[in-house]
N, C-alpha and C positions, 0 to 999 in steps of 0.2 A: 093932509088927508089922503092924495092922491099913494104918499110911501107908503101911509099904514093899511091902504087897501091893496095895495103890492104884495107888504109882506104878507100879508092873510092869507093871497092869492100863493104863494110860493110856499109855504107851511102847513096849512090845510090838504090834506087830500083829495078831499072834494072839488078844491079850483085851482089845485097845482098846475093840471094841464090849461088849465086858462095862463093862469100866471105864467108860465113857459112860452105860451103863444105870445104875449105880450111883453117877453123879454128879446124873442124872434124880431120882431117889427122895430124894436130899439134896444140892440145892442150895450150901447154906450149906456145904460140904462140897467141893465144887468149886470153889469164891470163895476157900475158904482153901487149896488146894492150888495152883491158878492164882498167888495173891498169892506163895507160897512160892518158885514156880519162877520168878514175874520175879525177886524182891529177892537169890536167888544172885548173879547178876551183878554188882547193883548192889554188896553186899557185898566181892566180887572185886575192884571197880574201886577202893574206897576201901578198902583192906587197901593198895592201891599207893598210891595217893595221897597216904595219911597217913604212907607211910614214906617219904617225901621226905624231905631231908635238909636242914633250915635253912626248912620249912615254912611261910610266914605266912598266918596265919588271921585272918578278923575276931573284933574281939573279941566276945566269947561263944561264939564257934563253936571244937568242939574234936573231937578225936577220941569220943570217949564219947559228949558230947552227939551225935553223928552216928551212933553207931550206936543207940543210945537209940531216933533220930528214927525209923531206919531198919525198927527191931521194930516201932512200935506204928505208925506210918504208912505206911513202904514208901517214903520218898519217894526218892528219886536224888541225887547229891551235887549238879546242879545244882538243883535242887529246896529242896533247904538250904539251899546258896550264895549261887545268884542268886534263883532265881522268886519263891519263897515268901521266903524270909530266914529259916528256922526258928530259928535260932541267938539271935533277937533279940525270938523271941514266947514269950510263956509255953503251958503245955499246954492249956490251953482257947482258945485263940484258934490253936494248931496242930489242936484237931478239926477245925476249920472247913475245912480243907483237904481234899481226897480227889487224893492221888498219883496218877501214872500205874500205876504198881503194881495199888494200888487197884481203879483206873480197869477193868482188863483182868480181876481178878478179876470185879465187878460184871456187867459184859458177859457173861462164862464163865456166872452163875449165871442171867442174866435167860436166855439159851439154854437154861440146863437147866429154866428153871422152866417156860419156854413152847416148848417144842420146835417147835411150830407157826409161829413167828415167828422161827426162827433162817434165814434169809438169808445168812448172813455171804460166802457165795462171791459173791453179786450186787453186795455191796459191796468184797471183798476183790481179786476179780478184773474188772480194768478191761474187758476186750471182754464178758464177762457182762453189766456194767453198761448200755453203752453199747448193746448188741445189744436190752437191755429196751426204755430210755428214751427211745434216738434217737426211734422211730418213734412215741413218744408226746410228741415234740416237747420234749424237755427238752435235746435236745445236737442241736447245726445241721452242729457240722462234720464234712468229710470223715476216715475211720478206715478202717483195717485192722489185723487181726492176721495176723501175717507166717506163723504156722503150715497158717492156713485159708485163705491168700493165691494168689492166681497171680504170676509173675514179672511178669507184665505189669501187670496191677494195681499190682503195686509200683512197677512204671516211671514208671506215669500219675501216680501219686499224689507221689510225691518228684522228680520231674521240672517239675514243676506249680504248687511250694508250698514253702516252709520247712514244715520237720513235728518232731515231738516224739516222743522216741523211749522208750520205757515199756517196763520188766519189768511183767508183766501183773497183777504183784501186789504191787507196788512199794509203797512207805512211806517218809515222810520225808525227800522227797525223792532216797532213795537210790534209782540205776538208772533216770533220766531226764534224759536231754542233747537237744540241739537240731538237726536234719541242715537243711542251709540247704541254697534247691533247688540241686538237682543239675543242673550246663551236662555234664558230661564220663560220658557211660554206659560207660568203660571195665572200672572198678570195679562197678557196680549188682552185677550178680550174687555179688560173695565178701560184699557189703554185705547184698544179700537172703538169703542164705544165712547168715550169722550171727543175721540178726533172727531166721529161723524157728530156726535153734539155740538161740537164747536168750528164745526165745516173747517174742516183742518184739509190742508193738502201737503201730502208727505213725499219727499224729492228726494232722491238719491245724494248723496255729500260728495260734492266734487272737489278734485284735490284740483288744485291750482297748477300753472308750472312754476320751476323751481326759482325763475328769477325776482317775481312778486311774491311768491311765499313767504320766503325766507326775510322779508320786514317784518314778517309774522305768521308764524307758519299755525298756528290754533284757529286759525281765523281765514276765510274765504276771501283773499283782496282783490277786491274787482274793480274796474275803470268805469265810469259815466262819459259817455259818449251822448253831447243835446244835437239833436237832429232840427233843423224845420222842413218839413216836406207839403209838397201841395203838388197836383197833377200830376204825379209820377213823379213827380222830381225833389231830391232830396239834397240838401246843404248841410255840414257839419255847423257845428255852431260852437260847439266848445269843449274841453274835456277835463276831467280830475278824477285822479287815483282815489280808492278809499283804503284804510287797513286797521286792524284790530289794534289791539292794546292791549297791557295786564292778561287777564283768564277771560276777554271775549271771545266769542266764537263767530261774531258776525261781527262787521267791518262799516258797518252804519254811520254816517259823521255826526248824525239826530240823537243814535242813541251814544254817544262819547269816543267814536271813532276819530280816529285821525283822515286828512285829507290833503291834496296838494296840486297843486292846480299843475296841466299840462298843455305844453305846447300843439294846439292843434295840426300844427304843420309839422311838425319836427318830430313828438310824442316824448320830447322830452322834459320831464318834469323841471316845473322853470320857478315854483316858490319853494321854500319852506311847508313842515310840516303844522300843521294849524287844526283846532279844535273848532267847537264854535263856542265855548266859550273864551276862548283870546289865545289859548297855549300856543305858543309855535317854537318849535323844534328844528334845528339842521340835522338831528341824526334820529332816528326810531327810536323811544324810550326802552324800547326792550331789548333790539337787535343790536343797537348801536349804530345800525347802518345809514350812511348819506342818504338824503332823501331827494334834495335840490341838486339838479345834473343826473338822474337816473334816466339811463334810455331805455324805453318802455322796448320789446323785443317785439317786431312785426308790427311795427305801427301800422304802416299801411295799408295792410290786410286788416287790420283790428277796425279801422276806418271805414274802409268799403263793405267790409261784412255787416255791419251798424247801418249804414247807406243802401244798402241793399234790402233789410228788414223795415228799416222806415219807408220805404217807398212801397211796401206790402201795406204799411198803415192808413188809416183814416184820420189819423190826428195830428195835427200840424205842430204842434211842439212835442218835441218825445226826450225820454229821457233813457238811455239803453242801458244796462249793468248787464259788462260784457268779459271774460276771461280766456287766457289760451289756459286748457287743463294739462296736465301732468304729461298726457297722452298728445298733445301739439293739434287738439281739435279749437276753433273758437266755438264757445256757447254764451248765448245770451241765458242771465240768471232770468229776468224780468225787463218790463217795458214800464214805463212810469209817464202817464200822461201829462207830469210837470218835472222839468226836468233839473229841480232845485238851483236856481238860478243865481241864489244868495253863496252856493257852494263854490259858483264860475267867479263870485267878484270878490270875494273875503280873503285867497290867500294872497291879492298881489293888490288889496285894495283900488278896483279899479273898476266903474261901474259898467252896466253892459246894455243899458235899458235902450239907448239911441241904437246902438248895432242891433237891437234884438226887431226894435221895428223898423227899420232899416231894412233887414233883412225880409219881414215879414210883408212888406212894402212889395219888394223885390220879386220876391215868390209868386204873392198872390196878384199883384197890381194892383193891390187898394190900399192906399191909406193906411195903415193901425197903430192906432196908440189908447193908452188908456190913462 
């Protein structure tokens, strides 16, 4: 009784803000209700999945054990499958993991716990972000969002430039394509008139520098850099390359990008190239080039510049998409209030959930786990 007057309380309009208040006073409370509403889904997908007809699985992996993994971890069938390989570890070397599932509860509770440090719109919402940071020197290039826009503005701007076309609160790559500049203004207008229908914000297309490009140069490849910050104070936490593929243009590992996990100390890239659905590569399928041993160039400027932007922030996990451009400026693309945490342990299979509150321990002096 008490859950299903929760979720009423958190779905409803009317006593959302009740429901919020009474996710405040119990945290721990929040983390398991949040955790509940990701793993429906996931549940849903693999109810289909298993009833395929002529199925093959790797061995160890089954239907039971999947959902087994599914209650006490949360994890996604890709998660089982490829990232992690749960199928193939026994339960204590599956704690060591912390799901996306997980992941989204943890976040939900560190809000509730510090209400003061919830941000999420500045990192959720791209022209938010960008309206902060630009003018503190963190983002160089030209932007607009098409809603707060003039037509003319829009003219100048896509007229001028190849630009990147962004739902304003976009994720994993979903709802961001490429508009190459525009020679013919016939169209501008039914084009500016959709952006502001669909609250689009339009960014300038920045060219990478030459050492990351050239894994793939169609494509924007940028570094994740996970921060945790609390009181001023700011800790790396972990990092991974992303880079395109085939004819993408975006470098997303969500939507079928490649990724690879880096040394936070060193910035040397320390696994293989890996998908999330299981691919992993030693050379770039397209470049041909090594992946594993690349030394990321100015590591430790690319570090402290991320370190320095998180301690501007209010949210204690962050997740930075960061690049040196063509021109040898660093620019943050975006902030991501979760900082895909399944990305940091899939390509060296190695979990990270004890260091994460360990760390978060460390920071805050409280406790946290979820």
């Amino acid at each position: 009784m008490v859950k299903k007057l929760i979720h009423k309380a958190v779905t409803s309009p009317l006593t959302r803000k009740a429901g919020m208040a009474v996710f405040r006073c119990f945290p721990d409370l929040a983390a398991q209700y949040c955790i509940k509403q990701e793993c429906r889904p996931l549940q849903a997908e693999a109810q289909q999945y298993f009833a395929q007809p002529g199925l093959s699985l790797p061995q160890g992996a089954s239907r039971e054990d999947y959902f087994d993994a599914l209650k006490v971890h949360g994890v996604s069938l890709s998660e089982y499958l490829h990232q992690y390989k749960f199928y193939d570890k026994p339960q204590e070397e599956r704690s060591k993991f912390i799901s996306r599932a997980h992941a989204r509860g943890l976040s939900l509770k560190l809000r509730m716990m510090y209400p003061d440090y919830d941000n999420i719109g500045l990192l959720r919402d791209k022209e938010v972000f960008l309206a902060q940071y630009a003018p503190l020197g963190y983002c160089h290039r030209r932007w607009l969002y098409a809603p707060d826009a003039t037509f003319d503005d829009f003219v100048r701007l896509v007229t001028s430039t190849d630009c990147m076309l962004k739902a304003h609160d976009s994720s994993l790559g979903i709802g961001i394509d490429k508009l190459d500049k525009q020679q013919d203004g016939h169209e501008l207008k039914t084009l500016f008139d959709k952006c502001v229908s669909n609250k689009t914000l339009i960014e300038e297309f920045i060219q990478g520098s030459e050492a990351l490009q050239a894994f793939h140069p169609s494509s924007l490849n940028t570094i994740r850099i996970a921060t945790i910050a609390y009181g001023g104070k700011a800790m790396p936490f972990g990092a991974f390359v992303r880079m395109g593929m085939g004819d993408m243009v975006i470098d997303n590992a969500h939507a079928g990008g490649l990724f690879a996990q880096i040394n936070i100390e060193t910035g040397i890239i320390e696994s293989e190239g890996i998908t999330t659905n299981g691919m992993r590569v030693l050379v770039h399928p397209d470049s041909n080039l090594p992946i594993k041993g690349f030394q990321i160039p100015h590591w430790n400027e690319i570090v402290e510049f991320c370190l320095s932007a998180a301690r501007r922030t209010s949210n204690i996990m962050s997740g930075w998409d960061v690049v040196e451009t063509i021109d040898g400026q660093m620019e943050i693309i975006e902030a991501n209030s979760r900082p895909d945490f399944d990305l940091l342990q899939s390509p060296l299979q190695i979990g990270v959930k004890h260091k994460l509150f360990d760390t978060l321990s460390q920071l805050t002096g409280r406790k946290i786990t979820v």
